[in-house]
Each structure stands twice: as C-alpha cells, then as structure tokens.
LUMMIDREN-191555 format. One record per residue (C-alpha): residue in three letters; x, y, z. Coordinates in steps of 0.25 Angstrom, whole numbers, plus 5000, padded with zeros to 4 digits. Layout:
BEGIN
ALAXYZ/...
END
This chain:
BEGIN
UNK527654415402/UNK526354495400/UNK525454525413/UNK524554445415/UNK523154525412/UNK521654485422/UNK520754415412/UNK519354535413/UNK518554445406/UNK517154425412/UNK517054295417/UNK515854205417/UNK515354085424/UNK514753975415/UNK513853875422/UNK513353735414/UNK513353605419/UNK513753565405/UNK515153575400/UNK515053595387/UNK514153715388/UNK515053755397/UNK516053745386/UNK515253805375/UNK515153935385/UNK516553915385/UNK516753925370/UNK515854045368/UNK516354135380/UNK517854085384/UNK518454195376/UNK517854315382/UNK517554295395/UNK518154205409/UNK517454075411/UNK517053995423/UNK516253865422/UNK515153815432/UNK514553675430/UNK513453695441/UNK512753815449/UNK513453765461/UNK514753795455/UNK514353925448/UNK514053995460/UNK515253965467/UNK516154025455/UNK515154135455/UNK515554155470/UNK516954145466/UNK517254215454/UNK516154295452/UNK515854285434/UNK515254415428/UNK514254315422/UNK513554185423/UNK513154105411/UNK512153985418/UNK511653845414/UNK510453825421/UNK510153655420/UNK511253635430/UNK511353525441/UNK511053565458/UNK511053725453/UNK510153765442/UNK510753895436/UNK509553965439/UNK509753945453/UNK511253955451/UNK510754115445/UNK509754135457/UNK510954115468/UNK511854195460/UNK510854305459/UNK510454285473/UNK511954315477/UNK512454475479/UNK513754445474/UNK513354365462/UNK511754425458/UNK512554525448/UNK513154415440/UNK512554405426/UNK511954255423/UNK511654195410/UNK510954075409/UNK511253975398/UNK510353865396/UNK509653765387/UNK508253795395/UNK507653885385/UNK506353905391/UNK505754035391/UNK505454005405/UNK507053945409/UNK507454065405/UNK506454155413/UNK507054095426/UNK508454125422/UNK508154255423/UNK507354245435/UNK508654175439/UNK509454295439/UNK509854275425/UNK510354395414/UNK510054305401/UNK509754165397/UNK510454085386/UNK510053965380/UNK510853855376/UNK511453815365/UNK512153935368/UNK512554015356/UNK513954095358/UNK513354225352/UNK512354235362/UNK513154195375/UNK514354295372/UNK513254425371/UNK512354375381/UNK513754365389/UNK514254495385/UNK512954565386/UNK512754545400/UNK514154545406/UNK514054695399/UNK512854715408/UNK513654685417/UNK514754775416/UNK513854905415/UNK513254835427/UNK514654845434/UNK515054995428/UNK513655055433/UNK513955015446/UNK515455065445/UNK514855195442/UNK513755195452/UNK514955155464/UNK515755275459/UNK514555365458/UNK514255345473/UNK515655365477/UNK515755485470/UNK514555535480/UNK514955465491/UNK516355545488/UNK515555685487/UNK514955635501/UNK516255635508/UNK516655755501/UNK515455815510/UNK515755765523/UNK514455685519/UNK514155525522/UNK514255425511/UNK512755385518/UNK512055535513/UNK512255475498/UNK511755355500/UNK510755405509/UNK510155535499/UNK510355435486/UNK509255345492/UNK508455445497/UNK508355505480/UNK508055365475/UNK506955335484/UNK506555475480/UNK506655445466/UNK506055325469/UNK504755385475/UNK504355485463/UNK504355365452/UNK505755385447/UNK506255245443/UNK507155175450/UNK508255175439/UNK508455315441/UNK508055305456/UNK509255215457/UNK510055305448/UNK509755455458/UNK510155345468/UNK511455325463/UNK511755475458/UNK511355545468/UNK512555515479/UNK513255605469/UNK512555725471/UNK513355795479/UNK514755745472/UNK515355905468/UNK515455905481/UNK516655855479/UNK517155975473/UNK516756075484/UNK518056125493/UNK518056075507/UNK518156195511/UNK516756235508/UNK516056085507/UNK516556025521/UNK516256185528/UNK515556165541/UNK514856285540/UNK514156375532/UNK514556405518/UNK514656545513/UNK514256585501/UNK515456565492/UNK515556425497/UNK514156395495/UNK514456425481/UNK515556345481/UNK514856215488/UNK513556255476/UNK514656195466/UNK514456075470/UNK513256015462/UNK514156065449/UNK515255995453/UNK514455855455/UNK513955885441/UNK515455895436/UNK515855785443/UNK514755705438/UNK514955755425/UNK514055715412/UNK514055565411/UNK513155465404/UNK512955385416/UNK511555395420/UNK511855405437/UNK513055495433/UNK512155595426/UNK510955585438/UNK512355615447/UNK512755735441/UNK511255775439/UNK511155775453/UNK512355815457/UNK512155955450/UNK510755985453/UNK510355915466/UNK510656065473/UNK509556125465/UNK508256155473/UNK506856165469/UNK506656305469/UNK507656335461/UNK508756385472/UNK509556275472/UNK511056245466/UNK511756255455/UNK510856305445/UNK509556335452/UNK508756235445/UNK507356245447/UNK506156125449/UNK506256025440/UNK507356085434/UNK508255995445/UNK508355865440/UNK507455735448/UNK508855685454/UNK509155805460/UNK507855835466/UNK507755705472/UNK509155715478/UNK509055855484/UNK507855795493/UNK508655685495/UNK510055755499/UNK509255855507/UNK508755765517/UNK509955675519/UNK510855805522/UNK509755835532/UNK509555725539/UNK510955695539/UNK512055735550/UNK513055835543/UNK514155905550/UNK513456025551/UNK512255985552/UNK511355885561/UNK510355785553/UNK508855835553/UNK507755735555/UNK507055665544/UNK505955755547/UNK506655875548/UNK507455845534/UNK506055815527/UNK505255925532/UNK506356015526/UNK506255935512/UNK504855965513/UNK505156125514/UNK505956115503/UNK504956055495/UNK504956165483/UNK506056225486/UNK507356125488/UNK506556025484/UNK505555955472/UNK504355985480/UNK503955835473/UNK504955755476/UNK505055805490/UNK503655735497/UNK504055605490/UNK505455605497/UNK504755645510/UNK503755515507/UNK504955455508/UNK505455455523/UNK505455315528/UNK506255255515/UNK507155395517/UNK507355335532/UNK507655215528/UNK508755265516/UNK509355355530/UNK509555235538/UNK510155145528/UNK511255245526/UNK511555305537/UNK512655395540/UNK513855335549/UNK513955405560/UNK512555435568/UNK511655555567/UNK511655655579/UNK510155685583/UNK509255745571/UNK509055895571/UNK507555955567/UNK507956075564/UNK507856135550/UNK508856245552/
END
C-alpha cells in the first residue's frame, strides 16, 4: 500500500447563504484547491478560528452577519487580519464595492460569477500571498543571522535591535522614504555578521589588540560581504552593502578601503552613527556605559571626521525618540552607574 501523501493544496473558506452558489464555487474551484462551506458569518468566523483558510471568498447579503462585518471582525483580529478576503456579490454598485474595500477586502466579484475570473482573481492573490510568506521567511532568517554574529561578540541580542531603530528613525528624519527606512531597519542587524569568521582568540580578547590582530579583527567587514554575498534580494544587498562599508569614516581613515565622503554608501553612514552610540552607552565587558550626554558630545566631535557632518545634528535632534528606542529594548541584566568620561 502506497503512503498516504498530506493534501498541500490551499484551502479556502466559501461563505453564501445560498447553496447553489455555493455549489457553483464548488464547480469552478474543487479541483485545485480544499474547500470548506460557511452559510452565515457566524459560522465563518468559527471555522476561521479553527482551521485558519489561506483565503476567504464572501457573500455579503447574509442573515445576522453581513460579510462586511463578518471582514471587519476578521480584520479586526491578529490572528486572522492577514487573511486575503474576496468579496463575491450581486451588489454591483460603485459604492458596495467601495465599502468592501473599506471592509478589509482585497478584490470584489460580481455575481453571476464567471469561472475564468474567480480562478485568477483566486490565483492572483493567494500568489500574494505566498511572496508575503517567503519575504517574511527571509526577513526572520536575516535577523538571526545578526542576532547570531551578536553572540559571536559576546554582544546582546538588544544592541541590534536597539541600533536598527536608532537608523530608521534617522533615515526617517532626512526624508528618506519609509520603504527603505524599513528596509535599513531590517539590514542593518547584519552589520557586523563577519564577525563570525574572526578567531576567538582575537574577537573575545579582553584587552588590547596588537597590531597583527587588529589586522586580523579589520577582516571582518570582507567577510560580512562574503557571507552576504551578491543577491537580488533588495534587504540582502542593503545587508551586505552595510556589512562591508559601515567601518569607513568621513575623513577617509576608516576600514577596508578608505573610502572617502560621499563615497560610503547612505546606509553605512547612518549606521556608523547609530552603532557608535549604542556601544557607548551600553555596558561591555571592558568597558562601563557613558551617559547619553557623554556618547552625544563625542558624536558631535566626530562630526567631519568619523562621521557625515550632515547627518550627525539630525541624529543629535533626535534624543528623546533615541531614549525612548533605549528603554523599549533594554539589555537583561542592569547597567552599573554611567561613566562621563571620554577616555
């Protein structure tokens, strides 16, 4: 006997209070996809609960729950809000249709239904869909792969978090749109990923490094790059953009290639700052944290020399959303008492 194989099909909920248009669905869809059949709202939203469809198709004249408000609840709900919901109708009013997509709704089809356009409106969003599901994979193994270098460092999972925000809401702040704010937010945990391939030896060394293994640790932004390597991906290619280049400084002293200016890509500019001041005003095992002030008067003496000398009085601007990204994401243990020194 031949094992018995899971049925992957997508499955979708169909919600009429009338049978045979239930049926016609039926018909049209039955081959493709896993059905389930809701005659009322009431009824639809426990099945949701239960079985959780990759896509709604829903009547809207319905007794008790309209399927507008059967959408809005759905929509309404964490667990379900990400559910696509096609409304199928006879209401063919400019206007019905404008509420169904105030509703929550993705498209609108009016009945009679004609099998061509069900099966691509069907097809077309539960694609959606899926590139939904496989930007978020890779965006969850993007942040452990930073998260990853972090421990490498003897680092907490909280100084990505924490310098990631800090470069969105700096990118934010000079008028950079908030698709790539969103995209620097994501890349950025990753810029210090080659750290991964810097011995122990040298990257966990209490003390100071000597030469040779300051040339060793310098490796570090290469590596990220090769790790990273060239990818379409639009967040992978910030990543490894950033990974490479976020040690340059302004002046031109910085690492690996001495770039210069404008020469360093935006990204990196931005996350230098941001880098800079978590690691200063957090607590490291050879170091006490600084005080905000402390860690911001420094970014101002670097202005032109570490730093973009632009971008660094709009982070400063930026202190009390900055305090307010700090204690969100704190680190576990508490800090000792804050050191004003500089050296």
């Amino acid at each position: 006997m031949l094992p018995s194989h899971e049925d992957r099909r997508p499955r979708l909920l169909l919600v009429d209070d009338e049978p045979t248009n239930l049926h016609v669905l039926r018909q049209i869809l039955g081959t493709s996809y896993r059905l389930q059949f809701a005659t009322d709202g009431a009824k639809a939203l426990q099945l949701v609960q239960q079985q959780k469809p990759d896509l709604i198709l829903l009547d809207i004249m319905m007794p008790t729950l309209s399927g507008y408000e059967v959408c809005r609840q759905l929509k309404a709900s964490a667990q379900t809000q990400n559910i696509p919901v096609i409304f199928v109708s006879a209401l063919s009013d400019m206007g019905d249709e404008a509420e169904g997509f105030d509703a929550g709704g993705v498209d609108y089809i009016v009945k009679p239904v004609r099998a061509p356009i069900v099966l691509a409106r069907v097809r077309t969003h539960l694609s959606l869909v899926r590139t939904e599901a496989l930007r978020q994979s890779r965006l969850h193994i993007v942040q452990r792969l930073g998260r990853a270098a972090e421990y490498k460092d003897n680092e907490t999972g909280m100084h990505v978090l924490r310098m990631s925000h800090f470069s969105h809401a700096l990118a934010l702040a000079i008028g950079c749109s908030p698709e790539w704010a969103d995209e620097l937010l994501h890349a950025a945990p990753m810029h210090d990923v080659g750290k991964i391939g810097i011995p122990d030896a040298v990257l966990l060394k209490p003390g100071p490094l000597t030469d040779s293994e300051w040339q060793i640790m310098r490796q570090h932004p290469a590596i990220g790059a090769e790790i990273l390597g060239e990818d379409d991906n639009g967040i992978l290619q910030l990543a490894r953009s950033i990974a490479l280049t976020h040690h340059e400084k302004w002046d031109g002293s910085g690492y690996p290639a001495g770039l210069r200016g404008n020469a360093i890509p935006l990204a990196a500019r931005i996350v230098a700052i941001a880098d800079v001041f978590d690691a200063l005003t957090s607590v490291r095992p050879y170091k006490r944290a600084w005080s905000v002030d402390s860690a911001m008067a420094h970014i101002q003496s670097q202005a032109g020399l570490h730093f973009d000398p632009d971008l660094v009085p709009v982070f400063l601007s930026l202190r009390e959303q900055l305090e307010t990204i700090r204690q969100r994401w704190k680190d576990e243990a508490p800090e000792p008492v804050t050191a004003d020194c500089l050296g």
